[in-house]
C-alpha positions, 0 to 999 in steps of 0.5 A, spaced: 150 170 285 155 176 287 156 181 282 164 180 280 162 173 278 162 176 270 170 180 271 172 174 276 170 169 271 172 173 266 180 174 269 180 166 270 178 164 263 183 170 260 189 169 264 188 160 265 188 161 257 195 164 257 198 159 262 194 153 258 197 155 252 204 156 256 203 149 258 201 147 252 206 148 248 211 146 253 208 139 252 208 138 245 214 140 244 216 135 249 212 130 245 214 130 239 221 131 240 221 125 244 223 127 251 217 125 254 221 123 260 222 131 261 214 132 262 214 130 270 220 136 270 214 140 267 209 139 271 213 140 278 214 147 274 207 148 274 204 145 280 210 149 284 208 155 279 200 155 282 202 154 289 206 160 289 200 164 286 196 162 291 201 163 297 202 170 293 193 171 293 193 169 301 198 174 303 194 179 300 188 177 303 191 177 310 195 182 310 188 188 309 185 183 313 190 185 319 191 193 317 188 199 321 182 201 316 186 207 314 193 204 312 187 198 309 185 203 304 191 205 302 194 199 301 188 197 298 189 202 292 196 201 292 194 194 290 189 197 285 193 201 281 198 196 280 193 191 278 191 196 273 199 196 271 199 189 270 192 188 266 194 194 262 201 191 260 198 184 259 194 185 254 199 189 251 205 184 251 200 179 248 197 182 242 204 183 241 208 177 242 202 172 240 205 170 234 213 169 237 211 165 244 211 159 241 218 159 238 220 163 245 218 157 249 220 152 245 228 155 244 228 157 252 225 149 253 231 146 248 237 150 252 233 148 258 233 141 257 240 141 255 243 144 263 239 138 266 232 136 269 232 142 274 233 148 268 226 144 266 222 145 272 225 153 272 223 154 265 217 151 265 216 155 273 217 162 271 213 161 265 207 159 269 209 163 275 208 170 271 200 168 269 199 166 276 201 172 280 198 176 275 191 173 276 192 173 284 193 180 284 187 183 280 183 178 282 184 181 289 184 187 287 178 186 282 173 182 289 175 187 294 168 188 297 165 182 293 162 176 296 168 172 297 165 166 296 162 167 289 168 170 287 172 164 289 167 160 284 168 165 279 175 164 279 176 158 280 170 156 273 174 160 269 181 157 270 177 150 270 173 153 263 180 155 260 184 148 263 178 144 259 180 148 252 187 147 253 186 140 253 181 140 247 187 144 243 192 140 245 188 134 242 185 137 237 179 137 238 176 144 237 180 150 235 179 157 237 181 163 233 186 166 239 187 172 235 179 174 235 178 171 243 185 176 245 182 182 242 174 181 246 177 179 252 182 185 252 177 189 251 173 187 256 179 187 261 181 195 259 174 197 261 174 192 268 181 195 269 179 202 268 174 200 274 179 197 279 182 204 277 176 207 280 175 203 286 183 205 288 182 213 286 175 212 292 180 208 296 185 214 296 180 219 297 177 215 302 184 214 305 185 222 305 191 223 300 186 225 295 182 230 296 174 230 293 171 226 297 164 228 297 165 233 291 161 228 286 161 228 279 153 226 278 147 223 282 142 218 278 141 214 285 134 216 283 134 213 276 139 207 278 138 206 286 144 203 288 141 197 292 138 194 285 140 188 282 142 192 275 145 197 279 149 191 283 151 188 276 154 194 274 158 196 279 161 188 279 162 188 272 164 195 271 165 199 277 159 203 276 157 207 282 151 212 281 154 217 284 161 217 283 166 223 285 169 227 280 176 224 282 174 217 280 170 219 273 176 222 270 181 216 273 175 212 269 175 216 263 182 217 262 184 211 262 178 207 258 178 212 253 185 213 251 188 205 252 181 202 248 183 206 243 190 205 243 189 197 244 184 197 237 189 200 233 191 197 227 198 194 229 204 196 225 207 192 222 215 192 219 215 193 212 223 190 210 227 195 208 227 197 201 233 194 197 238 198 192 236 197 184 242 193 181 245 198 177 244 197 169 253 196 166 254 202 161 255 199 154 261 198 152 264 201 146 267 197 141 273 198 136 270 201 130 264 204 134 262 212 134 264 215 140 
């Protein structure tokens, strides 16, 4: 089995979940308004939505399939290091927008339906199309120099898997505590995120815009050789190599620490502003009172 099964499984049951739950949405509120008319309008949002993220995917992969080794590897790295940006930005933008997106959708939806079928299938396009290109670009980045088809298996199992748990939430069948299952899967993403990082530094030094190549941070090849299945299961997972420069070990670690912690912090949350106290009326004197 290929050692970026775990990360890739792991992308598409994290990003299928967030365009289920998109989608799921979208369709209840549709249902139980009574505009089921305007569910195909949906769904040809959606279908044209996954046909542009798997176009986007095909593109990627031809294009370094056709480029000279030296511009592949910068183009790798390139790819790579947006990848990181996209993960990074995601995890954080969900942990914060989790509680409203219901009521974002279900807004953007209603004003949708009002302009006509077409608003609909757009609303429901950018929606999806956004989780869509996200997944193509880190799956990419993520599956460079792994085992293609195990990696398209990976994939493909983890947005079957998610598919499967939308249906079930959307009937009701089985609940899942999102808040729990975003916080561990953001967690395991920073740390994938922090090695496709790492692969785009070594792109970049091999490459030659960075310098460092043979400058190595450790060797424990002796403890860890690099052609044992555990050392495999880790550079797919993780990235880990067992002689990585010194380049690549500060990228890997200025990255994971600082967004890890970051990202486990306690969110703020908004305290309503303070109100002024009523302010007690002076007595008032009577006639025949003492001043």
């Amino acid at each position: 089995m290929s050692n970026v099964f775990l990360p890739t499984f792991l992308i598409g049951l994290r990003e299928g979940l967030e365009a289920t739950l998109v989608v799921t949405i979208l369709l209840a509120f549709l249902v139980k308004t009574g505009r089921r008319n305007r569910i195909g309008h949906v769904w040809a949002g959606v279908g044209a939505a996954v046909a542009l993220s798997v176009g986007f995917a095909a593109v990627l992969q031809f294009t370094t399939a056709h480029l000279p080794t030296q511009r592949q590897e910068l183009f790798d790295a390139l790819t790579s290091i947006l990848a990181v940006v996209f993960v990074t930005w995601m995890i954080f933008w969900m942990r914060r927008a989790a509680r409203s997106i219901s009521g974002q959708l279900r807004a953007k939806l209603d004003a949708a339906i009002s302009l006509g079928p077409i608003a609909v299938v757009v609303t429901a396009f950018l929606a999806v199309a956004r989780e869509g290109l996200e997944t193509a670009l880190i799956f990419f980045a993520t599956v460079q120099g792994g085992t293609s088809s195990w990696s398209v298996i990976a994939i493909v199992t983890g947005i079957a898997t998610s598919a499967l748990l939308g249906v079930l939430m959307y009937r009701r069948a089985v609940r899942i505590d999102l808040t729990r299952f975003f916080t561990w899967t953001g967690v395991l993403l920073i740390v994938v995120a922090a090695g496709i990082l790492k692969y785009g530094v070594h792109d970049l030094l091999e490459a030659g815009v960075l310098p460092g190549l043979n400058t190595l941070a450790f060797d424990i090849s002796g403890a860890l050789p690099p052609t044992s299945w555990y050392a495999e299961l880790l550079r797919g997972t993780f990235n880990f190599t067992p002689a990585p420069t010194v380049l690549e070990t500060v990228a890997w670690v200025a990255y994971a620490v600082p967004v890890l912690v970051l990202f486990l912090m306690p969110a703020r949350t908004t305290a309503p502003p303070a109100t002024a106290p009523t302010p007690t009326p002076a007595p008032t004197k009577e006639a025949g009172n003492p001043v």
